[in-house]
C-alpha positions in Angstrom: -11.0 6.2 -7.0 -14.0 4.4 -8.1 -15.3 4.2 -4.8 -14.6 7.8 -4.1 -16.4 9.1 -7.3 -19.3 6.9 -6.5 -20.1 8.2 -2.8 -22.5 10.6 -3.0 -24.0 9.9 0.5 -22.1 8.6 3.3 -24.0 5.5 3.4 -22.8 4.6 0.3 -19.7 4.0 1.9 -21.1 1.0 4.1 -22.6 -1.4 0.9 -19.3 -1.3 -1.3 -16.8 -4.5 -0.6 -15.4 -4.2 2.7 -11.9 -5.8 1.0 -10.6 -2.4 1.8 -11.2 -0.3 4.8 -13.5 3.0 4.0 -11.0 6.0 5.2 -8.9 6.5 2.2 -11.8 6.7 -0.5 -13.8 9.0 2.0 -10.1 11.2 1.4 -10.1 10.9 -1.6 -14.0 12.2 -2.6 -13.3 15.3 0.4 -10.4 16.0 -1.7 -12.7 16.1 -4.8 -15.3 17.8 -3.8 -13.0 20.3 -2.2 -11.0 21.1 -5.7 -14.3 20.3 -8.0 -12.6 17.6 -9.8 -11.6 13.9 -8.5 -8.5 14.0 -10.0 -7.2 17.3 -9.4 -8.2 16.6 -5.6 -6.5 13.6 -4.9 -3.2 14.8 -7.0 -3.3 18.3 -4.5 -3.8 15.2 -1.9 -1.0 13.2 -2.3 1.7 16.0 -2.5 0.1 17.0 0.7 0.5 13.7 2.0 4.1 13.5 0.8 5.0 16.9 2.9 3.2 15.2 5.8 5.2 12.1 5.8 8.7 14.0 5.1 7.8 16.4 8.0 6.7 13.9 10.4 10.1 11.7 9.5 12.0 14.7 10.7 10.0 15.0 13.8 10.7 11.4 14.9 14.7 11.2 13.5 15.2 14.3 15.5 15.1 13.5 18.6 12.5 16.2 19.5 14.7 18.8 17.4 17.1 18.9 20.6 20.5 18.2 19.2 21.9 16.5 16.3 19.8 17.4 13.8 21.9 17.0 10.7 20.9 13.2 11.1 17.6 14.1 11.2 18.3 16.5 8.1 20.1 13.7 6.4 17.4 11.1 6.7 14.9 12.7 5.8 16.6 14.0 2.5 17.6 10.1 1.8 13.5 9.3 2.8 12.1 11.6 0.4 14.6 10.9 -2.6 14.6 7.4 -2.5 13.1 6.7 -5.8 11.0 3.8 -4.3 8.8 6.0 -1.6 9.1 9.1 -4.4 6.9 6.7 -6.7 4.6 5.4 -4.2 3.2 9.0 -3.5 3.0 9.6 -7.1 0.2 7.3 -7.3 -3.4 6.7 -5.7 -2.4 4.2 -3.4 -3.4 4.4 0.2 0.3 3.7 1.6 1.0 7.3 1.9 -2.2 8.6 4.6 -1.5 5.0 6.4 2.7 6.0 7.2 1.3 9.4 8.5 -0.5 8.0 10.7 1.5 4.9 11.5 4.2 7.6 11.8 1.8 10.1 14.2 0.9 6.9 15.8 4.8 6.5 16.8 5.6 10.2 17.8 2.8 10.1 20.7 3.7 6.1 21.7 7.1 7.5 22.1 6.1 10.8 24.1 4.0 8.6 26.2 6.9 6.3 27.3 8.9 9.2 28.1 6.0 11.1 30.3 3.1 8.5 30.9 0.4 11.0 30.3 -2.7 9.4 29.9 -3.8 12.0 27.0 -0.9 10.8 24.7 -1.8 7.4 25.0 -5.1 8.4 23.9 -4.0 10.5 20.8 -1.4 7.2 20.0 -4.7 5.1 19.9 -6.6 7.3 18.0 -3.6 7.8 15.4 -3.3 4.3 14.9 -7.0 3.9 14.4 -7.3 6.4 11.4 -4.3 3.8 10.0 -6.6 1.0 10.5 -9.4 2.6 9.3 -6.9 3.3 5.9 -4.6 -0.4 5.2 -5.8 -3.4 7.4 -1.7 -3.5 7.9 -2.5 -1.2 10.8 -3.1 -4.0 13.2 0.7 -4.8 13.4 1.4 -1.7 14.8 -1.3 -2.3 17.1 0.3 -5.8 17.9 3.3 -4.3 18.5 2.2 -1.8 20.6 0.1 -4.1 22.7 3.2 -6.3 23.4 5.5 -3.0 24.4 2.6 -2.2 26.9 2.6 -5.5 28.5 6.5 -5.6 28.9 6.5 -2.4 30.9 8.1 -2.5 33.9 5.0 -1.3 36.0 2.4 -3.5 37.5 1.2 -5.9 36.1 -2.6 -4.0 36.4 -1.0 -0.8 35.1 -0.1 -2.8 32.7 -3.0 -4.9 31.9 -5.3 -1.2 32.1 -3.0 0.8 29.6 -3.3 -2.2 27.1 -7.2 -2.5 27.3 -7.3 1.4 26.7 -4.9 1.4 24.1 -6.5 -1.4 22.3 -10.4 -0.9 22.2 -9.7 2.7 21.5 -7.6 1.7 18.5 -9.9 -0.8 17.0 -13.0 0.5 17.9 -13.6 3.0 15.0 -12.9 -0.2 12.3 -15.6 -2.5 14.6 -17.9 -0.1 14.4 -17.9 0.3 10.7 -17.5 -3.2 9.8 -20.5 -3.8 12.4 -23.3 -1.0 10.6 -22.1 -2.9 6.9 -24.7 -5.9 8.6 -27.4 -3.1 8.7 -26.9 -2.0 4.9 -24.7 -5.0 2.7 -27.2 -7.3 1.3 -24.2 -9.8 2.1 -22.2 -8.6 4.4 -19.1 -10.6 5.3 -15.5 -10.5 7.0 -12.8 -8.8 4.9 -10.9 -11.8 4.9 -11.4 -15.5 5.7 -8.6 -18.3 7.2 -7.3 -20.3 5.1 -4.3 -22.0 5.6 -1.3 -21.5 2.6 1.9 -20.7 4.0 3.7 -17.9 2.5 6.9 -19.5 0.1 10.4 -18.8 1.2 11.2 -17.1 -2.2 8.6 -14.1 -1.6 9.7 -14.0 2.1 13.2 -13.5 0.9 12.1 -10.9 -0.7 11.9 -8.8 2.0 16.0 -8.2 2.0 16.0 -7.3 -1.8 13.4 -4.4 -1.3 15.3 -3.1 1.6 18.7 -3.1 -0.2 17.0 -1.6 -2.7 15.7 1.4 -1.1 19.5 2.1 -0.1 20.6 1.5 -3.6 19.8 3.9 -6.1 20.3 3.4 -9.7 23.5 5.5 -10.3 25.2 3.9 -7.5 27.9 1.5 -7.9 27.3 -1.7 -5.7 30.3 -1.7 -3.6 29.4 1.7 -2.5 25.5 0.6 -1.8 27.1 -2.8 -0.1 29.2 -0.6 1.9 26.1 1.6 3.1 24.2 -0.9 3.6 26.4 -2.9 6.2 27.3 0.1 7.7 23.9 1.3 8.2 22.9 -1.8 9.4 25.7 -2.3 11.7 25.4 0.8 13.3 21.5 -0.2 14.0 22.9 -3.7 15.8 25.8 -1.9 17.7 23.2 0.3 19.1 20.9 -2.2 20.0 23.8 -4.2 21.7 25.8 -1.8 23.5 22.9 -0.2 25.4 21.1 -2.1 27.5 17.6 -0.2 27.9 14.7 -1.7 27.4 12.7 -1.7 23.9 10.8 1.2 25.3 13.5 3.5 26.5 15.7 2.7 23.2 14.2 4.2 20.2 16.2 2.6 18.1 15.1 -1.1 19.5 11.3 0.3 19.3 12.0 1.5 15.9 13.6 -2.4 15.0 11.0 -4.3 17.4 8.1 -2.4 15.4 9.4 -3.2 12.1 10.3 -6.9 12.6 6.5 -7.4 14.1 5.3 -6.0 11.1 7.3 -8.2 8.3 6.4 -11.3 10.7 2.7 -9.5 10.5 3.1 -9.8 6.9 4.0 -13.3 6.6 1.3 -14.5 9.3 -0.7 -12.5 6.7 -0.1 -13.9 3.5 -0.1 -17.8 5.0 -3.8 -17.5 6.9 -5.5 -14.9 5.4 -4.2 -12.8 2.2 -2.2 -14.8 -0.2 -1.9 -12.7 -3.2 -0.5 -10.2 -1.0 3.4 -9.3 -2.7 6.2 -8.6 -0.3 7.5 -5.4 -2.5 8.5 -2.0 -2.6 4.7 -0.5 -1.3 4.0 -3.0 1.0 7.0 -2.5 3.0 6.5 1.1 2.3 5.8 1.8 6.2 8.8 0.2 8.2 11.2 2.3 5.2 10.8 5.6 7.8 11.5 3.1 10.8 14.6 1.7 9.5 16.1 5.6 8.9 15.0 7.0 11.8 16.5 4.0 14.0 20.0 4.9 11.5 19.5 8.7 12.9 19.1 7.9 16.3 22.1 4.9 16.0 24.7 7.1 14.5 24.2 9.5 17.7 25.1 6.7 19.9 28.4 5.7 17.9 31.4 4.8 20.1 33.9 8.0 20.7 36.9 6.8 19.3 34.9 6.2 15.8 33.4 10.1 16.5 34.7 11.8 13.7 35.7 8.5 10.8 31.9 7.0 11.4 29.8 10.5 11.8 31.9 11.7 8.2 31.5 8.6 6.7 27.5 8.1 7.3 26.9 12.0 6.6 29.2 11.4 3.2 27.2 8.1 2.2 23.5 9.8 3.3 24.6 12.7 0.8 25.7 10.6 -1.8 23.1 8.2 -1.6 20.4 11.2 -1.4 21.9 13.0 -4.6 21.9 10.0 -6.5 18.2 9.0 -5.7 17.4 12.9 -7.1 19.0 12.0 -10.2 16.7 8.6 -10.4 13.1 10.7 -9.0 13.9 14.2 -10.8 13.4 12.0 -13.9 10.4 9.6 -13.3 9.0 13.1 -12.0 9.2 14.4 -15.7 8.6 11.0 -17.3 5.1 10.8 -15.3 4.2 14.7 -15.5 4.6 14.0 -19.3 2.9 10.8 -19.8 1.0 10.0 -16.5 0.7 6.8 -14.8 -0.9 4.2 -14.2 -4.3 4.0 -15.4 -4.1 7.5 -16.3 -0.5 7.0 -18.7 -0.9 8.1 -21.8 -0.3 4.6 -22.7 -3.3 3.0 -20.7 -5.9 5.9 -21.8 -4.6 5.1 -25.6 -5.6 1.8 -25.6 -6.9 1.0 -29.1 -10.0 -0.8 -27.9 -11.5 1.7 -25.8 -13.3 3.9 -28.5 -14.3 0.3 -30.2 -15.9 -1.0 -27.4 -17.4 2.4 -26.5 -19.3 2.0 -29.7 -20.8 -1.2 -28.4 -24.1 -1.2 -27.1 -24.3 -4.4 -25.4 -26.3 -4.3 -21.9 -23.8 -7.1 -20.3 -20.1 -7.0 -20.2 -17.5 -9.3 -18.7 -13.8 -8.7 -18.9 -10.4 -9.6 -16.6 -10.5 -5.5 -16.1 -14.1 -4.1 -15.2 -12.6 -1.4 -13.4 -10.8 0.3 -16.5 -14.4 0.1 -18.6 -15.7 1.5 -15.8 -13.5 4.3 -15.2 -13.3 5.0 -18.7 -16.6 4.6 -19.9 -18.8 4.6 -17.1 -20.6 1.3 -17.9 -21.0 -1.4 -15.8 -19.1 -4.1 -16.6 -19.0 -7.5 -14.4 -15.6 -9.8 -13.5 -14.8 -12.9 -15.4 -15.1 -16.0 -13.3 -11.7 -16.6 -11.2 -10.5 -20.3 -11.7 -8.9 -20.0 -8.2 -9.8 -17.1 -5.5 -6.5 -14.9 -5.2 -7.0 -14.1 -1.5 -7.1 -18.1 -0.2 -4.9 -19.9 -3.3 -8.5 -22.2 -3.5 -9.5 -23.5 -6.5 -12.8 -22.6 -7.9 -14.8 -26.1 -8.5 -17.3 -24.6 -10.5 -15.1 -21.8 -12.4 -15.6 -24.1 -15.7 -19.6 -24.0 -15.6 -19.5 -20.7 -15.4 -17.3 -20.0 -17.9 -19.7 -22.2 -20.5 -22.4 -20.3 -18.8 -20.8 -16.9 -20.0 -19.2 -18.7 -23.5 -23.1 -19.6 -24.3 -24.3 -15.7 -23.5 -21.2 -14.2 -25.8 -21.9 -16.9 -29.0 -25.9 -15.9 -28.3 -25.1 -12.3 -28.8 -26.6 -11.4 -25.1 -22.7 -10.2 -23.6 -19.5 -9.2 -25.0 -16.0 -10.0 -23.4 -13.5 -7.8 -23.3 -9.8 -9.1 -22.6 -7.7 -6.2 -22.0 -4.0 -7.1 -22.9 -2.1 -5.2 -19.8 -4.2 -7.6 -17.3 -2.6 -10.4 -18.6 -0.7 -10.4 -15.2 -3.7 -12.0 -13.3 -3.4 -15.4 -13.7 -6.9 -16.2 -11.3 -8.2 -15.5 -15.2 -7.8 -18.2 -17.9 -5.2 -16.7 -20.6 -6.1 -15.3 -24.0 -5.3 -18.5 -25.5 -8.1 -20.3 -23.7 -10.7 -17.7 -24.9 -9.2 -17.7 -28.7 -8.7 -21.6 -28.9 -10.1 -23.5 -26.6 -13.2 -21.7 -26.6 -13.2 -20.9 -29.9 -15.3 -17.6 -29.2 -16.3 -14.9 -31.9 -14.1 -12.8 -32.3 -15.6 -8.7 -32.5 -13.1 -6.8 -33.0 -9.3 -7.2 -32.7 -6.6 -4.7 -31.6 -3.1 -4.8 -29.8 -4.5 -4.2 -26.4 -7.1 -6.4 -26.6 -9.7 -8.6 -28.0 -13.5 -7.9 -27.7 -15.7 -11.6 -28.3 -18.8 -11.2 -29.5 -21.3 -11.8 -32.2 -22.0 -7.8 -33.6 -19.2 -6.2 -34.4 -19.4 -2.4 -34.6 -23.3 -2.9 -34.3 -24.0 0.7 -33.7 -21.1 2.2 -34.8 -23.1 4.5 -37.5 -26.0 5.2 -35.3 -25.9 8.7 -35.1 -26.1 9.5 -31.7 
């Protein structure tokens, strides 16, 4: 949201970090400028985005709306009451306009293997792009896709020609805007750099806990989400088994094939390039639609003589599990309409050191959370020193000269630091402790979200402006 309230030319857009790709805060500031207010605009956004997704679920589980679409019906009641894809609309994270076009992305690839019309191909490309041009994530999808082209029973230059045109078309928008940073950035450079740190076994295996808990609402006992669960799942395997098209014919195995390349995306991900990255509930977010729509398109594929017990029994455990998700989101809905979330909770804009530090006049800030005194106060304020970068798991050599560096500048009265409490949680920042003790800094003033270090407390706090 930051970026989006500071782009007041579309230039602007092409010196901020390119750590994240530009589409989503461009959203964001249309939506704003559209509704005169940021945060009114990307609210109106979201639930937008959230009848998008639902709507485009439906579209894919239902088999192009020709039969059977109580399994369409039923999934997409489960997808938009599971408490876990509920939340992640709730907030301004760019998860939700990257599955609508992931899923867009997948409704033309699929209409394309059924027809081979060259202007679907072109529309799955350009889908895909606007996803890359939103989450990085987007390029497994493009992976995936690339290797569904290339397995194709055609020749091998029909082949070869659909996965060129696929490919340059779906990456070309990103190339081109990473390319015109060179002409603007002072220093431009690559969103990410290779550094080897393979991802741990214990965060991979959490990739089976989010998914069992996206089928296992609050309110509902754990046999009965054990039981979904493994039917669910074993109705996805019998399908995949007992048919014996290829990837591209079976939705269900393009469904599966699509979300396996992307978890194996993930982990390639977090052990060359990203290694803060969390395997969790928003993460995953995209491959959540996959996994219900492959469920829809399994259960019509169920063996006859299990016709009627399976079809009741999956309908039964989708309505059950659906209702009980409502219980779980009709109250966070209330919760957050009351108190708001995130950065904008009641909690978070509370915070007793904001008004102190807002009566601060010091020309150079640093703190573990620039963004909030930025949001909040509109001053600049600049990042404490990382003792090890986040994105490669590197140790910063220097980190400690620079923390004496900024130590001398706070005991001289030239900065202030601001420690805000509720950052605690990133550790590429030395804890509290270290500022309090070790460094034995001035304390300026003292509250229970924070500390602020400095040498004039409350300098200006009776100037009468």
């Amino acid at each position: 949201m930051l970026i989006a309230r500071d782009l007041a030319a579309p230039k602007d857009l092409l010196t901020v970090s390119s750590h994240w790709p530009p589409l989503y805060p461009i959203l964001i500031a249309s939506s704003g400028a559209a509704f005169g207010d940021l945060l009114l605009g990307v609210k109106t956004l979201h639930c937008i985005l959230f009848a998008i997704n639902i709507t485009l679920f439906y579209c894919l589980a239902s088999d192009n709306f020709r039969h059977n679409d109580i399994w369409a019906l039923g999934t997409a009641l489960l997808l938009c009451m599971t408490p876990g894809i509920f939340s992640l609309h709730y907030m301004a994270w760019s998860e939700s306009p990257f599955i609508a076009f992931s899923l867009l992305h997948i409704l033309f690839l699929q209409s394309w293997l059924k027809t081979q019309k060259s202007h679907l191909l072109i529309l799955s490309a350009l889908a895909i792009s606007l996803a890359l041009l939103t989450r990085y994530a987007g390029l497994a999808f493009i992976g995936a896709t690339c290797l569904l082209m290339l397995s194709r029973p055609v020749t091998y230059r029909r082949r070869i020609l659909n996965t060129l045109i696929f490919g340059l078309i779906a990456v070309l928008p990103l190339s081109i805007y990473l390319a015109s940073r060179s002409l603007f950035a002072d220093s431009a450079s690559a969103p990410r750099t290779l550094v080897v740190h393979l991802i741990e076994p214990e965060r991979a295996m959490n990739t089976l806990r989010v998914v069992y808990n996206w089928l296992s609402p609050p309110f509902m006992p754990n046999l009965a989400s054990i039981a979904f669960v493994v039917l669910g799942f074993g109705t996805i395997a019998y399908s995949m088994i007992s048919h014996n098209s290829k990837v591209a014919g079976n939705p269900t195995r393009l469904f599966v094939f699509i979300s396996i390349f992307y978890i194996i995306f993930l982990f390639f991900s977090i052990s060359f390039f990203d290694f803060y990255t969390p395997i969790d509930n928003r993460i995953l977010a995209p491959i959540y639609p996959l996994i219900l729509a492959a469920f829809a398109y399994s259960i019509r594929l169920r063996p006859r003589q299990l016709h009627n017990s399976l079809g009741l029994a999956s309908f039964a455990l989708l309505l059950i599990t659906s209702l009980l998700g409502a219980a779980s989101v009709l109250s966070t809905t209330s919760g957050l309409s009351q108190t708001g979330s995130g950065y904008l909770s009641k909690d978070f804009r509370g915070q007793d050191i904001l008004p102190k530090l807002a009566r601060t006049k010091s020309q150079k800030i640093y703190s573990n959370s620039p963004e909030t005194i930025d949001f909040y106060l509109d001053r600049t304020a600049k990042s404490l020193p990382a003792t090890f970068n986040p994105v490669s798991n590197q140790t910063n050599t220097d980190w400690q000269a620079s923390y004496q560096q900024l130590f001398s500048e706070v005991r001289e009265g030239e900065a202030i630091l601001v420690y805000f409490n509720g950052f605690s949680w990133r550790g590429y920042f030395p804890p509290l402790s270290y500022l309090e003790d070790e460094a034995a800094l001035p304390v300026s003033q003292r509250g229970e979200s924070g500390t602020i270090f400095g040498t004039k407390p409350d300098s200006d706090s009776n100037d009468p402006d």
